[in-house]
MARBA-680097 format. One record per atom (N, C-alpha, C, O, CB): residue number from 0; residue in one letter; atom name; x, z, y. Coordinates in pm, whole numbers. Glycine has a CB too. Example, Ala and Ser with C-alpha at 12.3 -4.5 7.8 and 13.67 -1.06 7.14 Angstrom:
residues 2
+-----+---+----+--------+--------+--------+
|   k | r |  a |     xx |     zz |     yy |
+-----+---+----+--------+--------+--------+
|   0 | a |  N |   1319 |    780 |   -569 |
|   0 | a | CA |   1230 |    780 |   -450 |
|   0 | a |  C |   1320 |    780 |   -330 |
|   0 | a |  O |   1424 |    846 |   -332 |
|   0 | a | CB |   1131 |    905 |   -447 |
|   1 | s |  N |   1285 |    708 |   -225 |
|   1 | s | CA |   1367 |    714 |   -106 |
|   1 | s |  C |   1290 |    787 |      3 |
|   1 | s |  O |   1341 |    804 |    114 |
|   1 | s | CB |   1408 |    572 |    -60 |
+-----+---+----+--------+--------+--------+
END
This chain:
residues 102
+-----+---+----+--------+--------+--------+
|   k | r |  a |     xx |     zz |     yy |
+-----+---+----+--------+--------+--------+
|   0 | x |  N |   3537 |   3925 |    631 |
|   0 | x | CA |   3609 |   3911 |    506 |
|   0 | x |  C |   3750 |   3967 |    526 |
|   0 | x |  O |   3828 |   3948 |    619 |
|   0 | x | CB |   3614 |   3761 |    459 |
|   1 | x |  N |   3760 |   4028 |    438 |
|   1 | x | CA |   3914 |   4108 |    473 |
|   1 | x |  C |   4032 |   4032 |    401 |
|   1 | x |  O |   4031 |   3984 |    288 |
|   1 | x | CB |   3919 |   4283 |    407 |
|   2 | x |  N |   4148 |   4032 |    507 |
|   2 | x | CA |   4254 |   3949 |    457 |
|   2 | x |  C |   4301 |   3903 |    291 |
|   2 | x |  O |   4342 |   3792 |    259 |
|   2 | x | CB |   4357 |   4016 |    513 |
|   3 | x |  N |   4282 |   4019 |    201 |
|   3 | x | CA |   4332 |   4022 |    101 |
|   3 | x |  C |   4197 |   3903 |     36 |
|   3 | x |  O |   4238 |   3804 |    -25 |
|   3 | x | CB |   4363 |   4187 |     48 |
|   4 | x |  N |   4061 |   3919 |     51 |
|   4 | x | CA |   3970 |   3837 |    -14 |
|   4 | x |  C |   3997 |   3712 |     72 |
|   4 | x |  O |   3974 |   3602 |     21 |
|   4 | x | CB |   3816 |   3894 |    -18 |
|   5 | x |  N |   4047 |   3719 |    211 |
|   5 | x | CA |   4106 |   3528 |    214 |
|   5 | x |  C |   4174 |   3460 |    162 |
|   5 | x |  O |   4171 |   3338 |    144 |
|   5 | x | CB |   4162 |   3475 |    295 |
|   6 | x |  N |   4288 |   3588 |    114 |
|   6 | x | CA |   4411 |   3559 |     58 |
|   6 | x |  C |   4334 |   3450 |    -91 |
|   6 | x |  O |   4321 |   3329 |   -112 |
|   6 | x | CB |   4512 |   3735 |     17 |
|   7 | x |  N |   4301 |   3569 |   -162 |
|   7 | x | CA |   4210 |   3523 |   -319 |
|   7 | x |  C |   4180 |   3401 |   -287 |
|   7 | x |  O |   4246 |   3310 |   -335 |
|   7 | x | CB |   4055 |   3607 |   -371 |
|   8 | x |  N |   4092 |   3379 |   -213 |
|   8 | x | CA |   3992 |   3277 |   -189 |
|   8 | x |  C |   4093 |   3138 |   -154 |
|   8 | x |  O |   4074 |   3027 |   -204 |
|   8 | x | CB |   3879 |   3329 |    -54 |
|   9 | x |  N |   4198 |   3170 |    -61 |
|   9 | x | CA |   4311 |   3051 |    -34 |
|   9 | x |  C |   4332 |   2976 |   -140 |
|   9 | x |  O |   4315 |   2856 |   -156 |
|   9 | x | CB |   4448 |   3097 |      5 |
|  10 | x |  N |   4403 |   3130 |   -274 |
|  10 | x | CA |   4511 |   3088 |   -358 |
|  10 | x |  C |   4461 |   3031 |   -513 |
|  10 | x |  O |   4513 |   3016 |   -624 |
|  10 | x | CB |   4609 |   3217 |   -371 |
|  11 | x |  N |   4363 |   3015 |   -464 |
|  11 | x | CA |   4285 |   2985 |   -640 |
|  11 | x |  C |   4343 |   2836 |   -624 |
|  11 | x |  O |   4369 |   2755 |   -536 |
|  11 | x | CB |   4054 |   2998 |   -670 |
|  12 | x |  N |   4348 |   2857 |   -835 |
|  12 | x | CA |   4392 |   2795 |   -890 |
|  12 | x |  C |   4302 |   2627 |   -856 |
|  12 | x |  O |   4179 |   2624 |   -853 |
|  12 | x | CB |   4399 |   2871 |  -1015 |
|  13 | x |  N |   4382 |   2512 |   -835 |
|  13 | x | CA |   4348 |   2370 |   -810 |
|  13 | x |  C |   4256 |   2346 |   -937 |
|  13 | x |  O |   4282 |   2402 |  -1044 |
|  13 | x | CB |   4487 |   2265 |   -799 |
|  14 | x |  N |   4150 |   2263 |   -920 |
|  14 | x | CA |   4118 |   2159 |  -1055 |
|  14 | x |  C |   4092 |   2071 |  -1033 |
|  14 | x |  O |   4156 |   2038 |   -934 |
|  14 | x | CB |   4031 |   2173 |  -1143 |
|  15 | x |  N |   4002 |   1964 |  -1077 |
|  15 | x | CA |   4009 |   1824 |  -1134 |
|  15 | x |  C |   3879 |   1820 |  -1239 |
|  15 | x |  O |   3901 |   1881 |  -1344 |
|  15 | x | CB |   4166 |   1795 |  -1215 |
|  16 | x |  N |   3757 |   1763 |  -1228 |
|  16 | x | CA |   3713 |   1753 |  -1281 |
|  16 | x |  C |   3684 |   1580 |  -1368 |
|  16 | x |  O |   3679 |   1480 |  -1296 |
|  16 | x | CB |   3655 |   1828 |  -1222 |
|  17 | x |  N |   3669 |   1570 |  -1502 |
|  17 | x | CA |   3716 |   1462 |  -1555 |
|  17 | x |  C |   3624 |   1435 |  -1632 |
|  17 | x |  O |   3532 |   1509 |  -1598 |
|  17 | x | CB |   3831 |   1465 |  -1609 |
|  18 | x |  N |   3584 |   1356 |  -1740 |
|  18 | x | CA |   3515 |   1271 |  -1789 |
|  18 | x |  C |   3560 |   1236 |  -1943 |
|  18 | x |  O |   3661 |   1168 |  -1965 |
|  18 | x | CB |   3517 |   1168 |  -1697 |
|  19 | x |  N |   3485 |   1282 |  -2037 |
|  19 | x | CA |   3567 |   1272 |  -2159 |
|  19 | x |  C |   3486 |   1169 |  -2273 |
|  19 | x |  O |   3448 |   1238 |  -2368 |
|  19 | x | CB |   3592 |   1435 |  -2219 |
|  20 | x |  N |   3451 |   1031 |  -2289 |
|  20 | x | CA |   3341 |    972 |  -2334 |
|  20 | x |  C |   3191 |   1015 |  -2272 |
|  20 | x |  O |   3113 |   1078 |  -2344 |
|  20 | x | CB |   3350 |    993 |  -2471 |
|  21 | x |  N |   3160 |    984 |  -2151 |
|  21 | x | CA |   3016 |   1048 |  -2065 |
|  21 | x |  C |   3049 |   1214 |  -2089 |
|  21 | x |  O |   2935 |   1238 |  -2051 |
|  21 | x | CB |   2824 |    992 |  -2155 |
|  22 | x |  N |   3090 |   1318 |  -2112 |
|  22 | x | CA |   3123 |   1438 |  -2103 |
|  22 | x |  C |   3228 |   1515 |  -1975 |
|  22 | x |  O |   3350 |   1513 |  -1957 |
|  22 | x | CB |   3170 |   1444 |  -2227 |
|  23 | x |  N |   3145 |   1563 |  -1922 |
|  23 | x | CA |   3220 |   1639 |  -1805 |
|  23 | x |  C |   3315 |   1783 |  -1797 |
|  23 | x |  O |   3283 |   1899 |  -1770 |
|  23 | x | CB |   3116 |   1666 |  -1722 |
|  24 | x |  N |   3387 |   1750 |  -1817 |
|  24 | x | CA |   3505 |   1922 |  -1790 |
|  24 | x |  C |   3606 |   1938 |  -1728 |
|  24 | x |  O |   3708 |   1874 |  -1752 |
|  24 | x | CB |   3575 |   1984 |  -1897 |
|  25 | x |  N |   3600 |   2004 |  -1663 |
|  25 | x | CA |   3682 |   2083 |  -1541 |
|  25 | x |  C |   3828 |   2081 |  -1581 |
|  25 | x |  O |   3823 |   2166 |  -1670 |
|  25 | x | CB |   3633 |   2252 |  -1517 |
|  26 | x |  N |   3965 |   2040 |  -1577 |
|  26 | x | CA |   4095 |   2070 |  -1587 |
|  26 | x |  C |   4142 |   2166 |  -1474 |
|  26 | x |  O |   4100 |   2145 |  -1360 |
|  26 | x | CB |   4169 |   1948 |  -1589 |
|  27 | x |  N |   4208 |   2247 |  -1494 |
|  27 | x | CA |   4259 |   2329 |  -1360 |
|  27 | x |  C |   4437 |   2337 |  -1414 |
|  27 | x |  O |   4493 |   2305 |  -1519 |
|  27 | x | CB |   4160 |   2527 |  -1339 |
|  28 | x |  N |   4476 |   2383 |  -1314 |
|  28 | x | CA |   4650 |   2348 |  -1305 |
|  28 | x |  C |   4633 |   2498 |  -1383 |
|  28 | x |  O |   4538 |   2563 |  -1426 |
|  28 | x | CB |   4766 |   2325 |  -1109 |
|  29 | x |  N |   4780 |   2517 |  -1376 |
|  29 | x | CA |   4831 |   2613 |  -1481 |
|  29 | x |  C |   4810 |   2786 |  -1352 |
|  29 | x |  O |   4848 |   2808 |  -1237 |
|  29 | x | CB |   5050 |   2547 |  -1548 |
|  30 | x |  N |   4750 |   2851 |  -1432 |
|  30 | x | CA |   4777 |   3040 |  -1385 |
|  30 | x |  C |   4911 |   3059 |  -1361 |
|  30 | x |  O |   5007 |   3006 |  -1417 |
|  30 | x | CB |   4743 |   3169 |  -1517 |
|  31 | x |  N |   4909 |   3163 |  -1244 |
|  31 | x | CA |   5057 |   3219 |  -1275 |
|  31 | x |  C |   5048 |   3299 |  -1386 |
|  31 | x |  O |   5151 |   3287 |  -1453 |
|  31 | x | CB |   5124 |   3305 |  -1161 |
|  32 | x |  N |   4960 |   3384 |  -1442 |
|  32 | x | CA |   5048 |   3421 |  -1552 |
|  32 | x |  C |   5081 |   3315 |  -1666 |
|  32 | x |  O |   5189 |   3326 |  -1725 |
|  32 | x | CB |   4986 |   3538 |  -1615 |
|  33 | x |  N |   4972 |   3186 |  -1710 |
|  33 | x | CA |   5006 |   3055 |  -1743 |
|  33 | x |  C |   5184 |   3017 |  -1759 |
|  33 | x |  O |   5238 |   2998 |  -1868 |
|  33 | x | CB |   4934 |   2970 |  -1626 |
|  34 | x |  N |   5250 |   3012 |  -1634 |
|  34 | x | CA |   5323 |   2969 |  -1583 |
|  34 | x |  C |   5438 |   3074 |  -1637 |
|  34 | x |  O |   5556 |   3053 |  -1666 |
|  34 | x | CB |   5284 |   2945 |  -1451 |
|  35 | x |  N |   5376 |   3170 |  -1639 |
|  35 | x | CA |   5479 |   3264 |  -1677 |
|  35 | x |  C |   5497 |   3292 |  -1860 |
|  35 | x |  O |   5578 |   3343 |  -1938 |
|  35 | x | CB |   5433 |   3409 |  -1592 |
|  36 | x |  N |   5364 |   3223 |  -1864 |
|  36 | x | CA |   5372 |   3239 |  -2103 |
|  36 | x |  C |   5431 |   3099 |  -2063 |
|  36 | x |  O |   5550 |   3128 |  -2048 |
|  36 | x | CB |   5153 |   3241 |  -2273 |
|  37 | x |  N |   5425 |   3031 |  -2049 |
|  37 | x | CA |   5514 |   2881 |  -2049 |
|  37 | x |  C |   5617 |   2904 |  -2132 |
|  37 | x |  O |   5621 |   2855 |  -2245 |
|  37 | x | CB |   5582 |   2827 |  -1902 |
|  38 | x |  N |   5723 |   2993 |  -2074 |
|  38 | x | CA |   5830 |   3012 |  -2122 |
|  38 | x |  C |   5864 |   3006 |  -2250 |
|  38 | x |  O |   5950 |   2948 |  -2317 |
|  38 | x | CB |   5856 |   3097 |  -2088 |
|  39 | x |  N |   5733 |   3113 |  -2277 |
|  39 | x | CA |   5752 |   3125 |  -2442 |
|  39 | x |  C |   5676 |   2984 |  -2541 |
|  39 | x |  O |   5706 |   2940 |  -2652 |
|  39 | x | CB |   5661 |   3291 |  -2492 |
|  40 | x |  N |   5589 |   2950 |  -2459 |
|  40 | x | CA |   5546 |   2782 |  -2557 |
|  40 | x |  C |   5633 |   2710 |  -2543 |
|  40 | x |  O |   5616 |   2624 |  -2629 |
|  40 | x | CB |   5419 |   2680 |  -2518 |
|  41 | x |  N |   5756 |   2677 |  -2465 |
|  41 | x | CA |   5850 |   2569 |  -2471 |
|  41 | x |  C |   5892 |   2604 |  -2584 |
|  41 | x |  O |   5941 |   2505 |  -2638 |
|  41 | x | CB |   5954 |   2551 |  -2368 |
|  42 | x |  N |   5898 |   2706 |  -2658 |
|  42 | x | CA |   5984 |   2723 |  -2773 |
|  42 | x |  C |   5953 |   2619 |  -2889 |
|  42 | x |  O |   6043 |   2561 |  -2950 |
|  42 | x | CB |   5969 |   2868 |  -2826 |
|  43 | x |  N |   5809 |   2599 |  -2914 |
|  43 | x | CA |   5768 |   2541 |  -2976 |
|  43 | x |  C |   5747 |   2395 |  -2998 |
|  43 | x |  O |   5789 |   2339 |  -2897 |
|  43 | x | CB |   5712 |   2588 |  -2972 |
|  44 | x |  N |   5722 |   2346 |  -3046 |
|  44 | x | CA |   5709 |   2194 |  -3059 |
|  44 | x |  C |   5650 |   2147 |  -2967 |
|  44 | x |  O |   5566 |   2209 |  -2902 |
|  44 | x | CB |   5648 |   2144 |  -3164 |
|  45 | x |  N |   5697 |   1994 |  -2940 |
|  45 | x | CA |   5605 |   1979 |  -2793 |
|  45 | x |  C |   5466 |   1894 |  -2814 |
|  45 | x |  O |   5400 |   1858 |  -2717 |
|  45 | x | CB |   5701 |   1885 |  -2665 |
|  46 | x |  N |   5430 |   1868 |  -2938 |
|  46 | x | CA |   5306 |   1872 |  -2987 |
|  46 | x |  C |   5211 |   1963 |  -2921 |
|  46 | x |  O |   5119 |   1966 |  -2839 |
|  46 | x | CB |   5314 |   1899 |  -3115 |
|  47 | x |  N |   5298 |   2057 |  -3022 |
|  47 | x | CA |   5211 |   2234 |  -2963 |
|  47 | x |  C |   5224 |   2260 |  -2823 |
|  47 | x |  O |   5143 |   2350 |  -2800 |
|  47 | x | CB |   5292 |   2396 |  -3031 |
|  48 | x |  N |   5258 |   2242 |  -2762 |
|  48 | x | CA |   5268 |   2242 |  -2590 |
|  48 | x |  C |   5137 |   2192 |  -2537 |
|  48 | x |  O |   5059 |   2251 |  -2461 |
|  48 | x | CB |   5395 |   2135 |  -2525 |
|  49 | x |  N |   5123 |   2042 |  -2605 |
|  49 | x | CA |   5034 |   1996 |  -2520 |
|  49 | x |  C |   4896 |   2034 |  -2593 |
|  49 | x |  O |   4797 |   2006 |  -2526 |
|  49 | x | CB |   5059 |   1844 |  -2490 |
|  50 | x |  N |   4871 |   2102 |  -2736 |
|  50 | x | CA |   4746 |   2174 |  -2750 |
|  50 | x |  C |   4740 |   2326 |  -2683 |
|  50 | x |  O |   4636 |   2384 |  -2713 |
|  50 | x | CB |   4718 |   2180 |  -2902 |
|  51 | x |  N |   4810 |   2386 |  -2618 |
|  51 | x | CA |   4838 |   2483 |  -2584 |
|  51 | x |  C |   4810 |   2448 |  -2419 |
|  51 | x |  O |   4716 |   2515 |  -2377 |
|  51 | x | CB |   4969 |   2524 |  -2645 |
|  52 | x |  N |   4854 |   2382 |  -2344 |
|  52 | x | CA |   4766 |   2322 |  -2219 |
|  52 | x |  C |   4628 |   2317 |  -2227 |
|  52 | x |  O |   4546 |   2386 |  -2167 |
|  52 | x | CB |   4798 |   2186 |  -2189 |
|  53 | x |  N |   4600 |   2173 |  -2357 |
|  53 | x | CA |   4476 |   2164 |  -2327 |
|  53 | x |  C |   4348 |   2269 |  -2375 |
|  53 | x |  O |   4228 |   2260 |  -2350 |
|  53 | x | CB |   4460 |   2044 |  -2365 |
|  54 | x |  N |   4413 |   2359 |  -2446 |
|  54 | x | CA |   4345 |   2530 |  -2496 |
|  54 | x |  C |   4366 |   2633 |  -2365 |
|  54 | x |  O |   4321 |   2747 |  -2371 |
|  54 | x | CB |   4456 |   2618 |  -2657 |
|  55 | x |  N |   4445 |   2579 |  -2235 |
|  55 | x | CA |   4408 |   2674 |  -2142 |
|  55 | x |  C |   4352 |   2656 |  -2057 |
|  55 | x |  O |   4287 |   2736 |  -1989 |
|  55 | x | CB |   4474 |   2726 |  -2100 |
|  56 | x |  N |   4376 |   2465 |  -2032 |
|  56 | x | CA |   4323 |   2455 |  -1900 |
|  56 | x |  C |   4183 |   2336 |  -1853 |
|  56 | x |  O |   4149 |   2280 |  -1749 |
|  56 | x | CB |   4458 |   2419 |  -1822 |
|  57 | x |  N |   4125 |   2343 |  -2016 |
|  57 | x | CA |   4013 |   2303 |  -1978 |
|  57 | x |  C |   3873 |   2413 |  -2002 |
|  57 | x |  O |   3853 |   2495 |  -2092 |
|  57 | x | CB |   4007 |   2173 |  -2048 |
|  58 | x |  N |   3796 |   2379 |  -1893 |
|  58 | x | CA |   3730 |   2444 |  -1894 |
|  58 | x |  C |   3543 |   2425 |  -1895 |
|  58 | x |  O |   3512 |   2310 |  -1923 |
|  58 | x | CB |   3792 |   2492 |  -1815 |
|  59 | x |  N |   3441 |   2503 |  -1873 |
|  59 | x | CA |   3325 |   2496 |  -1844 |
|  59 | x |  C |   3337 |   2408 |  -1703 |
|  59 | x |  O |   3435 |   2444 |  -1637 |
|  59 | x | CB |   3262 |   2639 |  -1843 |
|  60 | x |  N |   3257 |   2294 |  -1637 |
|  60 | x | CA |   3280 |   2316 |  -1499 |
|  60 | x |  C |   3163 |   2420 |  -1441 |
|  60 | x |  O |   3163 |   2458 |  -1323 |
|  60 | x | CB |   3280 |   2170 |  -1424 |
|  61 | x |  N |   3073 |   2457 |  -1529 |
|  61 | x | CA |   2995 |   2518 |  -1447 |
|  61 | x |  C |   2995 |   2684 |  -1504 |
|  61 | x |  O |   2888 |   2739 |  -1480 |
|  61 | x | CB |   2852 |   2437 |  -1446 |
|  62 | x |  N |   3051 |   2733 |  -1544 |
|  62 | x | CA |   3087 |   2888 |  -1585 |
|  62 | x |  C |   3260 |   2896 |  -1563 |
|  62 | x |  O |   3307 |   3009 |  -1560 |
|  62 | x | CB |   3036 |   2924 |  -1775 |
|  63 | x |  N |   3317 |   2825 |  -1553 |
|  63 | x | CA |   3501 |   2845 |  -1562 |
|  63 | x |  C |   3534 |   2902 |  -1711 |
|  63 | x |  O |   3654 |   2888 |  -1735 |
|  63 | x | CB |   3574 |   2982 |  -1430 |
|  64 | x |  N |   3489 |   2939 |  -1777 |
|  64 | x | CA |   3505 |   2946 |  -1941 |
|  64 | x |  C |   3595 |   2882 |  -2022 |
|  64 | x |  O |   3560 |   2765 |  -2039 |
|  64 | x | CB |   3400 |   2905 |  -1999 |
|  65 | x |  N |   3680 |   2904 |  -2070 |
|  65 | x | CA |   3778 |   2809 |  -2159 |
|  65 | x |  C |   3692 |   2735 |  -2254 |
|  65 | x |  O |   3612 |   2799 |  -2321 |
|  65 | x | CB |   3894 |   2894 |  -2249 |
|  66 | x |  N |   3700 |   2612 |  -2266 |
|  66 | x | CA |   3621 |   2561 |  -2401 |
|  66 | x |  C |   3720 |   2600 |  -2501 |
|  66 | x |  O |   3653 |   2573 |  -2602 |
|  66 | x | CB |   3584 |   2387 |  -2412 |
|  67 | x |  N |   3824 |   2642 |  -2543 |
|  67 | x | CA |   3917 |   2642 |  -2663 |
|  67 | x |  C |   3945 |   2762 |  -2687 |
|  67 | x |  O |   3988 |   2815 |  -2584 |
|  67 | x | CB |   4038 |   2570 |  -2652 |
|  68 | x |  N |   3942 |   2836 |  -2779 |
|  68 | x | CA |   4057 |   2989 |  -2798 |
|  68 | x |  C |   4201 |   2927 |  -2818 |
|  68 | x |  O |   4213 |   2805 |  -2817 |
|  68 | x | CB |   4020 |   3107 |  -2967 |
|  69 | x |  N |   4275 |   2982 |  -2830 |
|  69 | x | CA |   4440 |   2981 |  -2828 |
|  69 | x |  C |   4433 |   2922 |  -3029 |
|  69 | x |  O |   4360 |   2966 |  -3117 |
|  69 | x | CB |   4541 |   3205 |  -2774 |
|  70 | x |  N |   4499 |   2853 |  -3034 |
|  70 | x | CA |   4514 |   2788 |  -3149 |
|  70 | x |  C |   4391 |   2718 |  -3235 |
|  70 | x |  O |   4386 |   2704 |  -3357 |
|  70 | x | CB |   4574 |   2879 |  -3222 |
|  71 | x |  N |   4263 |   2665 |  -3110 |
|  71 | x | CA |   4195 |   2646 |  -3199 |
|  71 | x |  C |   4224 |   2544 |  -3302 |
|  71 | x |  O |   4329 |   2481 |  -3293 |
|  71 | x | CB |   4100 |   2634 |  -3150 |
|  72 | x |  N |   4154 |   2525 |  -3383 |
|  72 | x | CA |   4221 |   2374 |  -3498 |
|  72 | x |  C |   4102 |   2304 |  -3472 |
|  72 | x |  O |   4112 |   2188 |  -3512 |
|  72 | x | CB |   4254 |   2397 |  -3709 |
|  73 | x |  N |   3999 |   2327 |  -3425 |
|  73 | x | CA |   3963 |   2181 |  -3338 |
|  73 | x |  C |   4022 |   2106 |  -3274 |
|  73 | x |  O |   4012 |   1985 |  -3295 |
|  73 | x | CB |   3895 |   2183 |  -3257 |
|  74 | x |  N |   4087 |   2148 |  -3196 |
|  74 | x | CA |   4211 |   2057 |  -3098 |
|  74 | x |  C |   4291 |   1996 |  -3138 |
|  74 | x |  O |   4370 |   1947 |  -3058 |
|  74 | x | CB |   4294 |   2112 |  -3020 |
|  75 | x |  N |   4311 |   1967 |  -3317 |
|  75 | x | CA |   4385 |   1892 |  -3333 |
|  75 | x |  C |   4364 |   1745 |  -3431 |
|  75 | x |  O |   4430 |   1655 |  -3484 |
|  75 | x | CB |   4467 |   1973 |  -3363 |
|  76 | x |  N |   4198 |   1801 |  -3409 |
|  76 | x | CA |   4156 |   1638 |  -3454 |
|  76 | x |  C |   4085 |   1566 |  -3379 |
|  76 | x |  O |   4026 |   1466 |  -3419 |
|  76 | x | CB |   4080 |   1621 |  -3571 |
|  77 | x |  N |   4081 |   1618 |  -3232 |
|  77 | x | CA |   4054 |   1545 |  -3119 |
|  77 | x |  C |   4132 |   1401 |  -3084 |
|  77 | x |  O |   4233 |   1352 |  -3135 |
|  77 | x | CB |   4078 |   1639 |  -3018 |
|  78 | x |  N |   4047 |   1356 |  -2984 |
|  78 | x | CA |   4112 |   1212 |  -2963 |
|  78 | x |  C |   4271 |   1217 |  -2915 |
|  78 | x |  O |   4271 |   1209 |  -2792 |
|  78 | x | CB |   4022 |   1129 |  -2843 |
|  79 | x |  N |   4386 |   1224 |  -2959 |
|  79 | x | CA |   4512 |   1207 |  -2907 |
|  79 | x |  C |   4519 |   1142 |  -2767 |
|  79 | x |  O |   4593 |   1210 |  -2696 |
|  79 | x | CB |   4586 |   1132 |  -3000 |
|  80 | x |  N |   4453 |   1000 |  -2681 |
|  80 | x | CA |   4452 |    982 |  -2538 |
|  80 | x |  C |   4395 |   1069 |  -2519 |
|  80 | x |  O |   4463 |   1166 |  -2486 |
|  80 | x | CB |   4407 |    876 |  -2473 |
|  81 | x |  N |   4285 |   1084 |  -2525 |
|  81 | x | CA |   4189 |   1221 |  -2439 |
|  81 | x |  C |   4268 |   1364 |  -2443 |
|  81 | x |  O |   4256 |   1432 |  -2341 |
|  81 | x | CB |   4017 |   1258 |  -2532 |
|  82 | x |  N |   4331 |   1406 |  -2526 |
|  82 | x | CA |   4393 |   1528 |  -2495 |
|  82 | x |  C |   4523 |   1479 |  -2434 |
|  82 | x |  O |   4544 |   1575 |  -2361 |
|  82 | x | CB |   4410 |   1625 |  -2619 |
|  83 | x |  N |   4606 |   1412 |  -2417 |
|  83 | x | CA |   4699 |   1394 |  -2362 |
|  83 | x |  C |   4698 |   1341 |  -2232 |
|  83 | x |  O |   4807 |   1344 |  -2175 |
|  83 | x | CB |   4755 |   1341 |  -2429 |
|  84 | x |  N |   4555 |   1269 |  -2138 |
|  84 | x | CA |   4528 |   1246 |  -2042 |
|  84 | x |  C |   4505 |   1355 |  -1978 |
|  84 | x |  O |   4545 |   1367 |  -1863 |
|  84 | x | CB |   4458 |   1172 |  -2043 |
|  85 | x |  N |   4409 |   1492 |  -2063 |
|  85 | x | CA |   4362 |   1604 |  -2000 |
|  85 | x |  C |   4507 |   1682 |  -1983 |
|  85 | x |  O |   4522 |   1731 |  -1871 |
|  85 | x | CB |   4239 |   1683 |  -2091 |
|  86 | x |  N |   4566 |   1693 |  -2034 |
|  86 | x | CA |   4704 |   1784 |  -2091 |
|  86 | x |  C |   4773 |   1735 |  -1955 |
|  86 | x |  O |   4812 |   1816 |  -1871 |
|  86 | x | CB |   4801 |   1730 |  -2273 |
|  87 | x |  N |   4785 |   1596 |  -1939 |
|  87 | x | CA |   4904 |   1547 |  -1803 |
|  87 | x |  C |   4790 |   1571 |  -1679 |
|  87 | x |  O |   4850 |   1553 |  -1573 |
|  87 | x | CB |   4980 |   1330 |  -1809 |
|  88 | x |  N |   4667 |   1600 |  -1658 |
|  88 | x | CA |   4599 |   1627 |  -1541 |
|  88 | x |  C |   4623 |   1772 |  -1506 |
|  88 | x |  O |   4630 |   1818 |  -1392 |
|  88 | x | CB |   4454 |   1594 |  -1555 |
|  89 | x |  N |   4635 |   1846 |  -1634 |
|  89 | x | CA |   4674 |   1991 |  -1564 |
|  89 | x |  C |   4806 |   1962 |  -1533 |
|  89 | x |  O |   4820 |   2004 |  -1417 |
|  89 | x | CB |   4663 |   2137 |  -1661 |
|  90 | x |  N |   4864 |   1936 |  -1554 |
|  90 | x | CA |   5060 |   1927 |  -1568 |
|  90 | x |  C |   5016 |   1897 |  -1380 |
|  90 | x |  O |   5024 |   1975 |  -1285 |
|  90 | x | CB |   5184 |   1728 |  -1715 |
|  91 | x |  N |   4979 |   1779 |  -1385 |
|  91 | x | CA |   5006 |   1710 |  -1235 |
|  91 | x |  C |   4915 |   1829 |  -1102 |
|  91 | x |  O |   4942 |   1828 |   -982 |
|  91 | x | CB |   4915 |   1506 |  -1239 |
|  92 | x |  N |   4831 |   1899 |  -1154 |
|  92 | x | CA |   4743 |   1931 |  -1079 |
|  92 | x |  C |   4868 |   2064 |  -1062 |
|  92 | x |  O |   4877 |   2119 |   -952 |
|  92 | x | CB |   4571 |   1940 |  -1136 |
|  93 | x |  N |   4963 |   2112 |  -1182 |
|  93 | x | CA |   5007 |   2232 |  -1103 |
|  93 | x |  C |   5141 |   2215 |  -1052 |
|  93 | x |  O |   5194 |   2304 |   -987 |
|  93 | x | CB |   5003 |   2359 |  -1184 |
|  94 | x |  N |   5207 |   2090 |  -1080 |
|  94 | x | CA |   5305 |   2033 |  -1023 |
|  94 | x |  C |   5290 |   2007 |   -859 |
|  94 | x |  O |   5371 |   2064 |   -786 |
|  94 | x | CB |   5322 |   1917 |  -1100 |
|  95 | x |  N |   5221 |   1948 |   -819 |
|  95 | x | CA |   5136 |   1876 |   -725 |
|  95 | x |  C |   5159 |   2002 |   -630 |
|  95 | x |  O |   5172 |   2114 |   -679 |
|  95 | x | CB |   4966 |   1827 |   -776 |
|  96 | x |  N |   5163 |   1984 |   -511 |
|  96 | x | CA |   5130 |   2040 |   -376 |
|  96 | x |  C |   4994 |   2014 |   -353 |
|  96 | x |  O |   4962 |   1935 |   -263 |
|  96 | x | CB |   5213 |   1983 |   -262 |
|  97 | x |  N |   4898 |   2078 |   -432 |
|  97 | x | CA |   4755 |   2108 |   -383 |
|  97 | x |  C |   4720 |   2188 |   -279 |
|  97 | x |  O |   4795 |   2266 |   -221 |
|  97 | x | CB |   4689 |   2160 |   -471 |
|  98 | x |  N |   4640 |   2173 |   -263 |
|  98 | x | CA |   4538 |   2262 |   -145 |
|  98 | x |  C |   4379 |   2221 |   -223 |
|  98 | x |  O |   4332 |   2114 |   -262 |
|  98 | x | CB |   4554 |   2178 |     72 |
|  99 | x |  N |   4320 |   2380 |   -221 |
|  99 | x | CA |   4194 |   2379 |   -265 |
|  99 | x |  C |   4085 |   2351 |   -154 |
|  99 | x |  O |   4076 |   2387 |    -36 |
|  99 | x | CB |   4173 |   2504 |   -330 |
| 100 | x |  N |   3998 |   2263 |   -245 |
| 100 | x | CA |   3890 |   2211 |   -186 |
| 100 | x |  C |   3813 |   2231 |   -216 |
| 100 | x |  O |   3735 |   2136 |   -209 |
| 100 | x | CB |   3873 |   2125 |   -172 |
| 101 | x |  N |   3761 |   2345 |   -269 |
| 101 | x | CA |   3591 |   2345 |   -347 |
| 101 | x |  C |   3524 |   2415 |   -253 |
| 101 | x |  O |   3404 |   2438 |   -267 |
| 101 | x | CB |   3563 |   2432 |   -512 |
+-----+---+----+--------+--------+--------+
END
């Protein structure tokens, strides 16, 4: 395996897989490029922040697939704990000094 595919393989992104009423989906911490549109969602309400997390960083656990497009309006008649539990698991997962384990 050549350095650069260890490298990849090191640096992937952390997740967390969670439990949403018996429903299973993957949270993963924030992308660097994630990290880098940040900037521009702080602008916005911090409502919109946290549908804007949970539209990036939940996912398939078994394809990695976003369940959400970027503004879906499903996401906003979802359960308020449940998106705000999922929303602070990515927060912590990319805050966090992880090391991947999968």
């Amino acid at each position: 395996m050549s350095l650069r595919d260890q490298f990849l393989k090191a640096a992937q992104v952390p997740f967390k897989d969670c439990e949403v009423n018996g429903v299973s989906v993957r949270v993963r911490a924030f992308t660097a490029q994630m990290q880098l549109d940040l900037e521009e969602v702080t602008e916005r309400e911090a409502g919109d922040i946290t549908f804007w997390v949970l539209e990036n960083c939940v996912v398939d656990p078994e394809t990695g697939e976003r369940l959400f497009t970027d503004n879906d309006p499903a996401v906003r008649d979802l359960d308020g704990n449940a998106i705000v539990e999922l929303a602070n698991t990515a927060i912590e997962l990319t805050s966090a000094e992880n090391t991947v384990k999968n």
